[in-house]
N, C-alpha and C positions, 0 to 999 in steps of 0.2 A: 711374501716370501715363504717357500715351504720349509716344513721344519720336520727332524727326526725327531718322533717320542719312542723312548726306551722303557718297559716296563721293567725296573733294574733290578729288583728283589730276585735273585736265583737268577740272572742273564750270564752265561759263560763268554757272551761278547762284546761288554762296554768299550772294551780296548778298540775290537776289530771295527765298531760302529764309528768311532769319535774321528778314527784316522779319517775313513772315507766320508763322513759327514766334513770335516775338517777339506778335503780336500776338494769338494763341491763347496765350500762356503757355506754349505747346509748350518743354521743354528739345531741344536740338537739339546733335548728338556731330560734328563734323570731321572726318574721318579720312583721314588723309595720311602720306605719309611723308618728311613735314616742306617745309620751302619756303614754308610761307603764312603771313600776317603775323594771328595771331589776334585776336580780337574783343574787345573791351572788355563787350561786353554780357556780362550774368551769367547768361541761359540756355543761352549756345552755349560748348560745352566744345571744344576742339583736341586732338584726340588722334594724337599721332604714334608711327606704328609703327614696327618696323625694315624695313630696307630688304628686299628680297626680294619674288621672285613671288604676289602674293597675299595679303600680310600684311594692308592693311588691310581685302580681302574679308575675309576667313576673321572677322578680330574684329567684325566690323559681323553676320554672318551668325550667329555666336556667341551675339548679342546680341539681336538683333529678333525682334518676337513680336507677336501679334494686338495690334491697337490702333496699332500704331507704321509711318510712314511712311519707305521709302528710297528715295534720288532715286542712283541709279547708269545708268549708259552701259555696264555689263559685265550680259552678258543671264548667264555664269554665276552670278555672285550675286545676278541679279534672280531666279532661279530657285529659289535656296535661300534669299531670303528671304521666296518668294514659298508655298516649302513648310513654311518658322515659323509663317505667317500674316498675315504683315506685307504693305502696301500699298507695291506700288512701280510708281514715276515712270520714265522716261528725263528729260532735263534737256529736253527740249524739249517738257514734257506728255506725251508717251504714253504711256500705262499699259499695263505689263504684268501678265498675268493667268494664274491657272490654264487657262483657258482660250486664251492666244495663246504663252503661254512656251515650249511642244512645237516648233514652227513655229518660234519666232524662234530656236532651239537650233540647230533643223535648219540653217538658214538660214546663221547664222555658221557651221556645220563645214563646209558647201557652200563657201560663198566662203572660206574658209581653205584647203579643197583646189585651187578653183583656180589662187588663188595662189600656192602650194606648184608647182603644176603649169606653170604658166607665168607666172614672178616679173616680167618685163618687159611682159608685158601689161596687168597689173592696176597702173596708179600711181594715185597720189593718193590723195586723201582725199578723201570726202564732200563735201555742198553746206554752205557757209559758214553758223554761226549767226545767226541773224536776229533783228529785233525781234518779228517777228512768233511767232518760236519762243518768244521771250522770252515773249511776253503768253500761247499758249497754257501755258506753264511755272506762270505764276504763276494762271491759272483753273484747272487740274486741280490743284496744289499746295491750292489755298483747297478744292474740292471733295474730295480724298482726308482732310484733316483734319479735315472736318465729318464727314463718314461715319465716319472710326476714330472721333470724339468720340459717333457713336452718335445 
């Protein structure tokens, strides 16, 4: 049976993921390290790891395999779970691929060296979540689970 992993730490769509996992029957795994108030529903499991660099990548990556969908914002384990064979999302719909994971690799070491290079240059964060990320989030989620269902 395939299953939705969530890398939940910072996800702006536990809500949007559970419904439509819920609604495919999908079981769907949480994984945090801890902080989030878990689910009553009986397909979504909460899995809290220890604390540490990495911990809930490395179990989620552990884990996924052809069939199974992960919705993460860390392009390194969108990479290795993208080399299991598993289907992965960013939270705001884009799909990363064999095909675009090289590139987005490169891309965060680029912008990581900048910032290393000149830490006062580089502030802030990104453009603020949107509704509109939201609804792409929830059209490429319904499409990625039809396609792993085959």
């Amino acid at each position: 049976m395939s299953t939705l992993y969530i890398d939940a730490d910072a996800c702006p769509v536990k809500a949007e993921a559970e419904r439509v996992a819920t609604r495919h029957k999908w079981r769907m795994f949480v994984v945090s390290n801890g902080g989030l108030r878990p689910s009553q529903n009986p397909l979504v499991e909460n899995v809290i790891v220890d604390a540490g660099a990495d911990v809930a990548d490395m179990w989620i990556a552990e884990r996924c395999g052809p069939g199974d969908v992960v919705v993460t914002g860390d392009i390194p384990l969108a990479a290795k779970c993208i080399e299991a064979g598993a289907r992965v999302l960013r939270h705001n719909g884009e799909r990363f691929t064999e095909a675009n994971i090289g590139q987005q690799l490169a891309m965060r070491d680029l912008m990581a060296d900048l910032r290393a290079a000149n830490p006062l240059g580089m502030q802030g964060g990104g453009k603020a979540f949107s509704k509109a990320d939201r609804s792409r989030f929830l059209d490429a989620l319904e499409r990625e689970i039809r396609a792993a269902k085959g």
